[in-house]
PyMOL commands that place a pseudoatom at each C-alpha (Angstrom):
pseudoatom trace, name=CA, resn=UNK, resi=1, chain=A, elem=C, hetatm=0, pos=[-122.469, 95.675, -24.802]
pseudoatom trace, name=CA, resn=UNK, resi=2, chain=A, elem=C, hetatm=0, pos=[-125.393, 97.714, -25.422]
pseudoatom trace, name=CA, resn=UNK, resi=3, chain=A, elem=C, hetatm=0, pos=[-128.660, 97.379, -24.651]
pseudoatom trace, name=CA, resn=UNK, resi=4, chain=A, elem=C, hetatm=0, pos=[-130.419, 95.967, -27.320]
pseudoatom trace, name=CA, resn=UNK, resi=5, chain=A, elem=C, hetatm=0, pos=[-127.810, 93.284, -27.750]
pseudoatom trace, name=CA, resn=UNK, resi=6, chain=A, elem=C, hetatm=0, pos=[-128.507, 92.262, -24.585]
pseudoatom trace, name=CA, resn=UNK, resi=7, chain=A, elem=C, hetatm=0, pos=[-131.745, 91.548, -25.288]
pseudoatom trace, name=CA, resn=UNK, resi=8, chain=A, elem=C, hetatm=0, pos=[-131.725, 90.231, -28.802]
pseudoatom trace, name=CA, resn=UNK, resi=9, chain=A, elem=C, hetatm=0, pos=[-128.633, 87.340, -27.950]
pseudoatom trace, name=CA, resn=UNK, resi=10, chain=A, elem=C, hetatm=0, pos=[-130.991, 86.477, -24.818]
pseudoatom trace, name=CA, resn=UNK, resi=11, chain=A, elem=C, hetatm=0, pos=[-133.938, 86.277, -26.666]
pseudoatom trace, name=CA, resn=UNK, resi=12, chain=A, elem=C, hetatm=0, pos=[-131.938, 83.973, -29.098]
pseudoatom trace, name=CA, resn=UNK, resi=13, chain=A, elem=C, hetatm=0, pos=[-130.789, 81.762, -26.622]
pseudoatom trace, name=CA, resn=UNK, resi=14, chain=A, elem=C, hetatm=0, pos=[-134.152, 81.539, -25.334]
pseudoatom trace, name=CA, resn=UNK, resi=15, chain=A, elem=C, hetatm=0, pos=[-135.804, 80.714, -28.736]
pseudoatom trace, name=CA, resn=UNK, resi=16, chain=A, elem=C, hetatm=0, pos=[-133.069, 77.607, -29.422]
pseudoatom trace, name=CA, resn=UNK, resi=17, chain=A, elem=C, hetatm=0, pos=[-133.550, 76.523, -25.759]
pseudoatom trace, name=CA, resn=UNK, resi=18, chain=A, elem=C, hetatm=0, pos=[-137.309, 76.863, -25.384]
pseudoatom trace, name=CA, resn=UNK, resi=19, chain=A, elem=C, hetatm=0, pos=[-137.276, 73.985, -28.456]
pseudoatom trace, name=CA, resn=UNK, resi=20, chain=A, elem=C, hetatm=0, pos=[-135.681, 71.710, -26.000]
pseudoatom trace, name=CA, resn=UNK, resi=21, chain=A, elem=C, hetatm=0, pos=[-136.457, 72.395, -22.616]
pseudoatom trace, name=CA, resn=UNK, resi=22, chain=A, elem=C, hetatm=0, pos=[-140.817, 73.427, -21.897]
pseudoatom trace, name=CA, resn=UNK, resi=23, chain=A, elem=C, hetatm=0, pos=[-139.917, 74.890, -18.305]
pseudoatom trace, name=CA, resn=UNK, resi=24, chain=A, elem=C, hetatm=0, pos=[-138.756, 77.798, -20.557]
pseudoatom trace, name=CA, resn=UNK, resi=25, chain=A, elem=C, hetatm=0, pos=[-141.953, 77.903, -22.803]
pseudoatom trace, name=CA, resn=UNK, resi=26, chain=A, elem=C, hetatm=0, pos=[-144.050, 80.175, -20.314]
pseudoatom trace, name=CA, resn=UNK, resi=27, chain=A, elem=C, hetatm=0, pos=[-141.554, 82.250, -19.531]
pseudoatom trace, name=CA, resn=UNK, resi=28, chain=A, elem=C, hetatm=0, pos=[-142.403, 86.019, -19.915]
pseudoatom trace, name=CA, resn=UNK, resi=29, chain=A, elem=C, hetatm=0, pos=[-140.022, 87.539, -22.242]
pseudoatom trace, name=CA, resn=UNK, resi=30, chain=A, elem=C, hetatm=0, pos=[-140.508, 90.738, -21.242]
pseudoatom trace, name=CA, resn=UNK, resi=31, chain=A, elem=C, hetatm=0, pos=[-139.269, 90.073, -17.686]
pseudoatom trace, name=CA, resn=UNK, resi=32, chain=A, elem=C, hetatm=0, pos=[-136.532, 88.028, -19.333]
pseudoatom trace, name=CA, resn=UNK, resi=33, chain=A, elem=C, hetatm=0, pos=[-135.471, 91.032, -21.447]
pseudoatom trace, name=CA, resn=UNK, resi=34, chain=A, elem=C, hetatm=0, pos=[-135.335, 92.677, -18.084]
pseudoatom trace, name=CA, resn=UNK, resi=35, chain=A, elem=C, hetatm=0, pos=[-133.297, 90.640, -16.168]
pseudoatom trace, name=CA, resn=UNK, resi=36, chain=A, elem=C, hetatm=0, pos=[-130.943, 90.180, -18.878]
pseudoatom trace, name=CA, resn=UNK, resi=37, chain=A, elem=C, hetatm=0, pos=[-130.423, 93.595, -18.283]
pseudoatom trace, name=CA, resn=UNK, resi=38, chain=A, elem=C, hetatm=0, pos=[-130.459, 93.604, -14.904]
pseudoatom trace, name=CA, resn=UNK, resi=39, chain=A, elem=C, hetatm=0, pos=[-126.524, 94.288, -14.013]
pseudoatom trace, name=CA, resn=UNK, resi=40, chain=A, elem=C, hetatm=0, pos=[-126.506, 97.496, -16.386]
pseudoatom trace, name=CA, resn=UNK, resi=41, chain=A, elem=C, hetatm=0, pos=[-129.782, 98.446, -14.478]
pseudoatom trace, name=CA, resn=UNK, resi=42, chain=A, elem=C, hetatm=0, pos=[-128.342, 98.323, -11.367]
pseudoatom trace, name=CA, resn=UNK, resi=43, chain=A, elem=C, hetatm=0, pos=[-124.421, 99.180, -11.808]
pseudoatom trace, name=CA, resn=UNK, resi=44, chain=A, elem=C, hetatm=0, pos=[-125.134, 102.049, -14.863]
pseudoatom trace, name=CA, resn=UNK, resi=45, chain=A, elem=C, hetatm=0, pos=[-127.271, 104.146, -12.627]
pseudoatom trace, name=CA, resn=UNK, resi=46, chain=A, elem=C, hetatm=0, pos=[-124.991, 103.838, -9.234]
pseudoatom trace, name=CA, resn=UNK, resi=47, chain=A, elem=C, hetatm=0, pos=[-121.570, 104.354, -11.994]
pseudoatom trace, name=CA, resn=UNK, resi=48, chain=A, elem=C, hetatm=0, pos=[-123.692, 107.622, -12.473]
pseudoatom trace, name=CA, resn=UNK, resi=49, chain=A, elem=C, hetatm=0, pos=[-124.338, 108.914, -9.753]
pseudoatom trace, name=CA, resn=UNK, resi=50, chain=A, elem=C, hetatm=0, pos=[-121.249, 108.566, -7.841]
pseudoatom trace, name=CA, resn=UNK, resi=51, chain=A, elem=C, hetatm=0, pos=[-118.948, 105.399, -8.414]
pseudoatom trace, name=CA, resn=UNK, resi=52, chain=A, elem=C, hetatm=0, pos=[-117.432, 106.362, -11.740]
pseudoatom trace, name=CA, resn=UNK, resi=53, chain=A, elem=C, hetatm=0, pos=[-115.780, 108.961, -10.075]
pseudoatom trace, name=CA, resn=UNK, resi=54, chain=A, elem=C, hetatm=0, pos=[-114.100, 107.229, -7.592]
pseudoatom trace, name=CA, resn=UNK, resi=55, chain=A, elem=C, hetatm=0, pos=[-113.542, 103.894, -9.513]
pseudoatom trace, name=CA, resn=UNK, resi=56, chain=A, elem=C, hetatm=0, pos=[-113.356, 104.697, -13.326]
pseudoatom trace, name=CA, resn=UNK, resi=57, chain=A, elem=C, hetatm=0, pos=[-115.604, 102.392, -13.590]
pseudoatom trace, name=CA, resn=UNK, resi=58, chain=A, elem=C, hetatm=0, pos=[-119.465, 101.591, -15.093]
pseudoatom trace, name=CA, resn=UNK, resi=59, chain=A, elem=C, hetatm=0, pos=[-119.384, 97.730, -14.256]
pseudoatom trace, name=CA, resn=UNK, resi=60, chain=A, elem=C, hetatm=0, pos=[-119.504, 97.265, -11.036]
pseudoatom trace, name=CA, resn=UNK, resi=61, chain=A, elem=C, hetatm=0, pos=[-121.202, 95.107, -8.391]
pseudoatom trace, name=CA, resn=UNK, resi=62, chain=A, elem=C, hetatm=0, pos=[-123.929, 93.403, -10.079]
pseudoatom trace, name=CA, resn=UNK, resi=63, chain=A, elem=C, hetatm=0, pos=[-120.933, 92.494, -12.660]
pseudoatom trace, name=CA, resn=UNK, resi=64, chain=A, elem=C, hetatm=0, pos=[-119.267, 90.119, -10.294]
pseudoatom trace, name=CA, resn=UNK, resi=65, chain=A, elem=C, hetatm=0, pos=[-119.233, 86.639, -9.421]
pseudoatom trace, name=CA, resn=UNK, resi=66, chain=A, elem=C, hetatm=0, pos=[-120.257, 87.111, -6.239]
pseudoatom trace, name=CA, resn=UNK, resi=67, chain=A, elem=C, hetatm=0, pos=[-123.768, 88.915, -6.711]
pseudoatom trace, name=CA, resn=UNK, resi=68, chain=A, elem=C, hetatm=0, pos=[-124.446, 86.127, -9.607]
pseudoatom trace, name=CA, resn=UNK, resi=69, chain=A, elem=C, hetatm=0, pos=[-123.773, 83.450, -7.274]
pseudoatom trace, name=CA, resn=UNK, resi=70, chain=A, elem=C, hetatm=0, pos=[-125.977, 85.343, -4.347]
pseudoatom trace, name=CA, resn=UNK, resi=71, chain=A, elem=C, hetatm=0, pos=[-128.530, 85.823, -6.842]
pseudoatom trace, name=CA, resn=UNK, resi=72, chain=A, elem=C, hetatm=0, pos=[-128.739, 81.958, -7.489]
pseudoatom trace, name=CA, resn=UNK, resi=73, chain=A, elem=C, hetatm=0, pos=[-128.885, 80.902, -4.488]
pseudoatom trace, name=CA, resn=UNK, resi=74, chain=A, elem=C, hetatm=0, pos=[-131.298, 83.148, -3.268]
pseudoatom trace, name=CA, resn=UNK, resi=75, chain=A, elem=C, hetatm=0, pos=[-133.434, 82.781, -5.865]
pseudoatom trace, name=CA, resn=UNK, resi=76, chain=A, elem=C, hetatm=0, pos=[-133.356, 78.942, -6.296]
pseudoatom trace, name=CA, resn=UNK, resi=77, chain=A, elem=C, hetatm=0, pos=[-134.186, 78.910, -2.253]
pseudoatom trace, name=CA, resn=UNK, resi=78, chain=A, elem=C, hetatm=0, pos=[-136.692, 81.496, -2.517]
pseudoatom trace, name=CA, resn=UNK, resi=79, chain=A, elem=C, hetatm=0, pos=[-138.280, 81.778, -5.891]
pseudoatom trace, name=CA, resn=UNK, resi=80, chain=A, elem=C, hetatm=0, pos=[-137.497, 78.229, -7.628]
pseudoatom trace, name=CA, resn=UNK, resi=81, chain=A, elem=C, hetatm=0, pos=[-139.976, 78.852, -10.489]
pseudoatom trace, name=CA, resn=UNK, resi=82, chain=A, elem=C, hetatm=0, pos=[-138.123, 82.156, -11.561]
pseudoatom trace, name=CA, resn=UNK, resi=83, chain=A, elem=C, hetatm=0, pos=[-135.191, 80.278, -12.906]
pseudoatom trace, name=CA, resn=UNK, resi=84, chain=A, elem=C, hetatm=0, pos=[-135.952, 80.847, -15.963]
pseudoatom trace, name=CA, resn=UNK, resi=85, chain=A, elem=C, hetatm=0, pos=[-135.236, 84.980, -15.241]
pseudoatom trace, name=CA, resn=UNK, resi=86, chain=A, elem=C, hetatm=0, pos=[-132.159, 84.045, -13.252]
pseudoatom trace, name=CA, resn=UNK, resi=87, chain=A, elem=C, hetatm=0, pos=[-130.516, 82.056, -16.886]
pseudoatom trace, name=CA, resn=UNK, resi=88, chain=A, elem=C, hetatm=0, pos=[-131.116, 85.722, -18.286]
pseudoatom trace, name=CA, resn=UNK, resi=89, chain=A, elem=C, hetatm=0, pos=[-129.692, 87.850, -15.772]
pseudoatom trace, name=CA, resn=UNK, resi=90, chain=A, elem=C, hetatm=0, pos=[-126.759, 85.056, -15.576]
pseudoatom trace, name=CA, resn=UNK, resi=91, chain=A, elem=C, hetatm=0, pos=[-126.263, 85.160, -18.997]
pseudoatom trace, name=CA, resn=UNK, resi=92, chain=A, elem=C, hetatm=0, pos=[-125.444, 88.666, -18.705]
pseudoatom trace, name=CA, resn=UNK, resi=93, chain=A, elem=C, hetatm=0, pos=[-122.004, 88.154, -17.377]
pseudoatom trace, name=CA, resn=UNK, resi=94, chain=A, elem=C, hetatm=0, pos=[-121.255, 85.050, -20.706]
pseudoatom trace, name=CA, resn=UNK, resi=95, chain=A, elem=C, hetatm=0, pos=[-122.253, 87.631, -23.334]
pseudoatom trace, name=CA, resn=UNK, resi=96, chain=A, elem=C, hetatm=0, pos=[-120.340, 90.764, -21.193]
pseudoatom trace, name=CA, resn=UNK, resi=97, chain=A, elem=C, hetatm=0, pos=[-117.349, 87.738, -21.488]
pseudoatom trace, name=CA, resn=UNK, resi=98, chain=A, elem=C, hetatm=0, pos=[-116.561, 89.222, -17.768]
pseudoatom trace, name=CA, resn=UNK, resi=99, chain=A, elem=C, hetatm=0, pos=[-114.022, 86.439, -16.726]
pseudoatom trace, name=CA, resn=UNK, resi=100, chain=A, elem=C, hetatm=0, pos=[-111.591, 88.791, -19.625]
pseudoatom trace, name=CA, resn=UNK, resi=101, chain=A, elem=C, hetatm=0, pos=[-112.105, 91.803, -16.605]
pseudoatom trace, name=CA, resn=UNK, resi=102, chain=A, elem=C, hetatm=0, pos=[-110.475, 89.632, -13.818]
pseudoatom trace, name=CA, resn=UNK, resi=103, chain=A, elem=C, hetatm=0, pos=[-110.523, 92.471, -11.540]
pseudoatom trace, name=CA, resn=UNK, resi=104, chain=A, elem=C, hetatm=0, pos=[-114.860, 93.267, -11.874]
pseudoatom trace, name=CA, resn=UNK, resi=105, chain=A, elem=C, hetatm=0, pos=[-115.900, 89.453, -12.146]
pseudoatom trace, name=CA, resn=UNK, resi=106, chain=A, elem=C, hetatm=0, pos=[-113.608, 87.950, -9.025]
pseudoatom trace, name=CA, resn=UNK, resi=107, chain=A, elem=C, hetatm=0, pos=[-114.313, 91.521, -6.685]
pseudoatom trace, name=CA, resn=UNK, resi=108, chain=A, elem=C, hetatm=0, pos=[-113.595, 91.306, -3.995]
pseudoatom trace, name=CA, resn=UNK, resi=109, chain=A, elem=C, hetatm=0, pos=[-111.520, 88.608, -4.159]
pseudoatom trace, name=CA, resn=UNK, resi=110, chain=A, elem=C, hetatm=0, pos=[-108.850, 90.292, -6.335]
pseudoatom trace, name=CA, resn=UNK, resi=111, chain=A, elem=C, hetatm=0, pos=[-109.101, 93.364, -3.934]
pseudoatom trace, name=CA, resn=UNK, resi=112, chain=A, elem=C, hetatm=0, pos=[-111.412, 96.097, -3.574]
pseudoatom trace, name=CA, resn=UNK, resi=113, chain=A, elem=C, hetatm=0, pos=[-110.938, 97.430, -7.176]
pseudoatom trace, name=CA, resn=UNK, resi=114, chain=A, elem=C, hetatm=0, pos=[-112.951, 97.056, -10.471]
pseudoatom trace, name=CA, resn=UNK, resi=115, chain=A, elem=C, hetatm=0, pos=[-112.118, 97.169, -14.468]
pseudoatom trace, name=CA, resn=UNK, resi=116, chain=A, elem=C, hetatm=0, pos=[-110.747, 100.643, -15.309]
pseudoatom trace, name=CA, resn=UNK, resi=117, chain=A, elem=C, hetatm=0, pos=[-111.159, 102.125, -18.388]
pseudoatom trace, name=CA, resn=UNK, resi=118, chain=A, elem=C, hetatm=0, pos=[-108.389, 103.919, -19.496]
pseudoatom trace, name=CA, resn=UNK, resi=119, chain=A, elem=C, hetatm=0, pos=[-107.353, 106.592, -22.403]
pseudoatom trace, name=CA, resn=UNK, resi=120, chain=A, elem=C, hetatm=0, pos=[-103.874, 106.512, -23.125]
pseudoatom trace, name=CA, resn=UNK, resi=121, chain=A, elem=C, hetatm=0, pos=[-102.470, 105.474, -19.750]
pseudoatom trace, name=CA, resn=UNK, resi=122, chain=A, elem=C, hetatm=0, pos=[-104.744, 108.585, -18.088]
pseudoatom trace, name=CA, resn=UNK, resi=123, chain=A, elem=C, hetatm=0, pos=[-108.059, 107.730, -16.062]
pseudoatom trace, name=CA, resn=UNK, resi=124, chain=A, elem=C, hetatm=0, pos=[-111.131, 108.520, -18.374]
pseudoatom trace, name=CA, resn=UNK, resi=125, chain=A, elem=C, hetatm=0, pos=[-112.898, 111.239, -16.465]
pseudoatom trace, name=CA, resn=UNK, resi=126, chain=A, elem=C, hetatm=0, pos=[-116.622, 111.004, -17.919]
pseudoatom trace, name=CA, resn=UNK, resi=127, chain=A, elem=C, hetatm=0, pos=[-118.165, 107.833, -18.552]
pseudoatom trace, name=CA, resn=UNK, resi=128, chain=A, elem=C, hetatm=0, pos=[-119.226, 109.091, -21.970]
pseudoatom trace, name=CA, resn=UNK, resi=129, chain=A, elem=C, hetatm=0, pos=[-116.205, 109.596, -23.076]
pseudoatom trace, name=CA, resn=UNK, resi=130, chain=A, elem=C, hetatm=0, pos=[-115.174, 106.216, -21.691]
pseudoatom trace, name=CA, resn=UNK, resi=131, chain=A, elem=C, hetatm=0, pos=[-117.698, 104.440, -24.191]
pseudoatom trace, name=CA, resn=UNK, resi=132, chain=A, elem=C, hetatm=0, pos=[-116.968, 106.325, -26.585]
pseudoatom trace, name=CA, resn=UNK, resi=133, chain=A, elem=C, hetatm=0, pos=[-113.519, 106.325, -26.274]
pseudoatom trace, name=CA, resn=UNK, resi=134, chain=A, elem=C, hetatm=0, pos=[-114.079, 102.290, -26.407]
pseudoatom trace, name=CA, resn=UNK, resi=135, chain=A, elem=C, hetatm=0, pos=[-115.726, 101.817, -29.269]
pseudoatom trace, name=CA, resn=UNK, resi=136, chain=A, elem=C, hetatm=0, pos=[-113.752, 104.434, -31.430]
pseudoatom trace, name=CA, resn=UNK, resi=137, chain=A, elem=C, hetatm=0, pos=[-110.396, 102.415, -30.431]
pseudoatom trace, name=CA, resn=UNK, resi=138, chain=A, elem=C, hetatm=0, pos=[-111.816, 98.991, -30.297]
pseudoatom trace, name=CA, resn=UNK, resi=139, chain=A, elem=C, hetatm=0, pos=[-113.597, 97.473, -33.501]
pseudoatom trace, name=CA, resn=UNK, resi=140, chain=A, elem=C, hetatm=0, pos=[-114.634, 93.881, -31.973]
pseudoatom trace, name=CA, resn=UNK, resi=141, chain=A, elem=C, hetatm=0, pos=[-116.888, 95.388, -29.772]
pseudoatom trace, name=CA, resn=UNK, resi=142, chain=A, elem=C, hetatm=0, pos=[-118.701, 96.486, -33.216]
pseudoatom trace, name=CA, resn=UNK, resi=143, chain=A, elem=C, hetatm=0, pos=[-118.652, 93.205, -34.585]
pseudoatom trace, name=CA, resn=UNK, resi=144, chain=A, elem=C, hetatm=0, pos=[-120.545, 92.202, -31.492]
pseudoatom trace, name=CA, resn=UNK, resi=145, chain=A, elem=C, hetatm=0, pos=[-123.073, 95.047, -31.963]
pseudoatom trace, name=CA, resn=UNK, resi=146, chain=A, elem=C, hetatm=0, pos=[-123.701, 94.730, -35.609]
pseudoatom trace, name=CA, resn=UNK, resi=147, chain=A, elem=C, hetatm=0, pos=[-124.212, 90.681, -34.452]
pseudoatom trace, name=CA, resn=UNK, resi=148, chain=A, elem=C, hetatm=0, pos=[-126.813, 92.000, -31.605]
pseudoatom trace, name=CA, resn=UNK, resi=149, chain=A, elem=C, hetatm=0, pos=[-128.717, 93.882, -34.575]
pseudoatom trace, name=CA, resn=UNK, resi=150, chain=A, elem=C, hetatm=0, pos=[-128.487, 90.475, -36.991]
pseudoatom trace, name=CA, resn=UNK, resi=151, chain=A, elem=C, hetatm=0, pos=[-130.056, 88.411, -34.309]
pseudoatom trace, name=CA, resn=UNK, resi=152, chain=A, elem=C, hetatm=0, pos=[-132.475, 90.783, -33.140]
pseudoatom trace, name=CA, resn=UNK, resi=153, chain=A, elem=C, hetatm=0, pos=[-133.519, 91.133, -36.737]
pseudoatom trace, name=CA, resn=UNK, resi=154, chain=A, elem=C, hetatm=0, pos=[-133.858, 87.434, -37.008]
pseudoatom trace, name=CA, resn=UNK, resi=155, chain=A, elem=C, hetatm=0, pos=[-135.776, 87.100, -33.946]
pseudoatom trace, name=CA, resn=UNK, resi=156, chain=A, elem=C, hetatm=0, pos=[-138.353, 89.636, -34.958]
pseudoatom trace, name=CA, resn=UNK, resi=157, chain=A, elem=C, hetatm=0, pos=[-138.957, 88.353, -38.041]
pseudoatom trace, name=CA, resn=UNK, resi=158, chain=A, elem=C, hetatm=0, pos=[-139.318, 84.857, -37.293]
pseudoatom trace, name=CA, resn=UNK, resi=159, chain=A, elem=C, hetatm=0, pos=[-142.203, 85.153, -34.739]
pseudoatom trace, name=CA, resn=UNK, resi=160, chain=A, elem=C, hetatm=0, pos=[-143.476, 88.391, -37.678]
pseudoatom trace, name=CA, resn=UNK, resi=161, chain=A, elem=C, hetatm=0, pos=[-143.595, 91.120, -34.869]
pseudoatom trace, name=CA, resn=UNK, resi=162, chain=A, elem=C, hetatm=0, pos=[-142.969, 93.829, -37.738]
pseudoatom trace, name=CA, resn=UNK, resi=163, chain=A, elem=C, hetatm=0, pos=[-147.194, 93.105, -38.161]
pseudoatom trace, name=CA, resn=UNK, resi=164, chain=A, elem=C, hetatm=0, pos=[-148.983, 95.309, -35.657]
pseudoatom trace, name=CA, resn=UNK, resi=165, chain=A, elem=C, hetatm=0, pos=[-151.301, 92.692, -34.004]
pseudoatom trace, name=CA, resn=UNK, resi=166, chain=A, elem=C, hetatm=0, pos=[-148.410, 90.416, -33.785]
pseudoatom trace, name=CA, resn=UNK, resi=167, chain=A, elem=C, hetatm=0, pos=[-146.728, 93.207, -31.796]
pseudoatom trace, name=CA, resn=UNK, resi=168, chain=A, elem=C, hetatm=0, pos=[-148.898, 93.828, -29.873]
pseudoatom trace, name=CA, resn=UNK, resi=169, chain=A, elem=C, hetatm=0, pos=[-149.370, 90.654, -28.425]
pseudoatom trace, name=CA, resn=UNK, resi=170, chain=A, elem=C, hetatm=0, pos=[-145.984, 90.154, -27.610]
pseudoatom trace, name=CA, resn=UNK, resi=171, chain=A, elem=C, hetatm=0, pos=[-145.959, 93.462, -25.206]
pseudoatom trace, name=CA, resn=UNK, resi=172, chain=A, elem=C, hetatm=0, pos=[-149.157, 92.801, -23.891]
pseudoatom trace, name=CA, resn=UNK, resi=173, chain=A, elem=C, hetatm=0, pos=[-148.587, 89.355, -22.838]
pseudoatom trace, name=CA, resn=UNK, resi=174, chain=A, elem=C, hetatm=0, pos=[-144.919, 88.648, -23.351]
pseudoatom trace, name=CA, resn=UNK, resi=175, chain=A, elem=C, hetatm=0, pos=[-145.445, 85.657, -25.512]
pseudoatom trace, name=CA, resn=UNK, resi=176, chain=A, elem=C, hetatm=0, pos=[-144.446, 85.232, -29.018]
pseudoatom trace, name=CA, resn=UNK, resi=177, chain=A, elem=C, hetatm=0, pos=[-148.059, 84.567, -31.020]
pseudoatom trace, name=CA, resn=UNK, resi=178, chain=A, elem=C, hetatm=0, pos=[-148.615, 80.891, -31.786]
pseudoatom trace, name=CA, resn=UNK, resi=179, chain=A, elem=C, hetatm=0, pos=[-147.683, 80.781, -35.740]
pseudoatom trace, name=CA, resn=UNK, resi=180, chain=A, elem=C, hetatm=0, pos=[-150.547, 81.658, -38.175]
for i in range(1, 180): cmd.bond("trace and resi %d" % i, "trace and resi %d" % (i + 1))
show_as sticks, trace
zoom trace
């Protein structure tokens, strides 16, 4: 999933939670937008520079089950008020739906390998040709794009961030203006 899906189905989540649950209600969104993109920030750039080549693979590590269950712990033992960041980068792996890529979300229980993309039975050899190669063959993953755009539309024009001073408030502070 791209980026800005990421952030919109987070920040939609958040909105419909916050309603019910206040811990959430002074959480700073910005932060939450980057920890719910935390596993693409850290597997994306290490894919780059040298595991795609010898795993055919962008999702790795911070993909598994393994670094979202370290995360929790550690963070619940050291830094119990941050929860609220740890739901986001958690949430990653639900809206990646990473329990469908047995062999990224159980490493390295299922063995030492992750997810491989693949073209025609042959090992993609660049990942941008991978992505593209997966959303040229695979039309769901649009669906969940176009969705990502819907919601993020939504969510910006409920709390009126297309006004400047609206906007502006929200990236200064990371709260959503009180209504008015």
């Amino acid at each position: 999933m791209l980026p800005q899906s990421h952030i919109a189905y987070t920040f939609a989540a958040f909105e419909l939670a916050r309603e019910r649950i206040p811990g959430l209600r002074k959480a700073d969104l910005r932060w939450i937008a980057l920890a719910a993109l935390g596993p693409d920030l850290i597997d994306k750039p290490l894919a780059a520079v040298y595991f795609y080549r010898r795993y055919k693979s962008a999702v790795l590590f911070a993909h598994t089950l393994l670094a979202h269950v370290a995360a929790a712990l550690f963070l619940l033992w050291k830094r119990p008020a941050w929860w609220p960041y740890l739901l986001a980068f958690n949430g990653h792996a639900v809206i990646d739906r990473l329990w469908f890529f047995p062999d990224t979300f159980y490493w390295p229980f299922r063995g030492w390998r992750f997810h491989v993309w693949r073209k025609q039975g042959s090992e993609q050899q660049d990942i941008k040709k991978a992505y593209w190669y997966a959303f040229t063959r695979r039309p769901e993953l649009w669906v969940w794009e176009l969705g990502g755009i819907l919601v993020g539309v939504w969510w910006v024009w409920r709390h009126r961030l297309y006004r400047p001073g609206r906007l502006l408030r929200f990236l200064l502070t990371g709260q959503v203006p009180s209504s008015g």
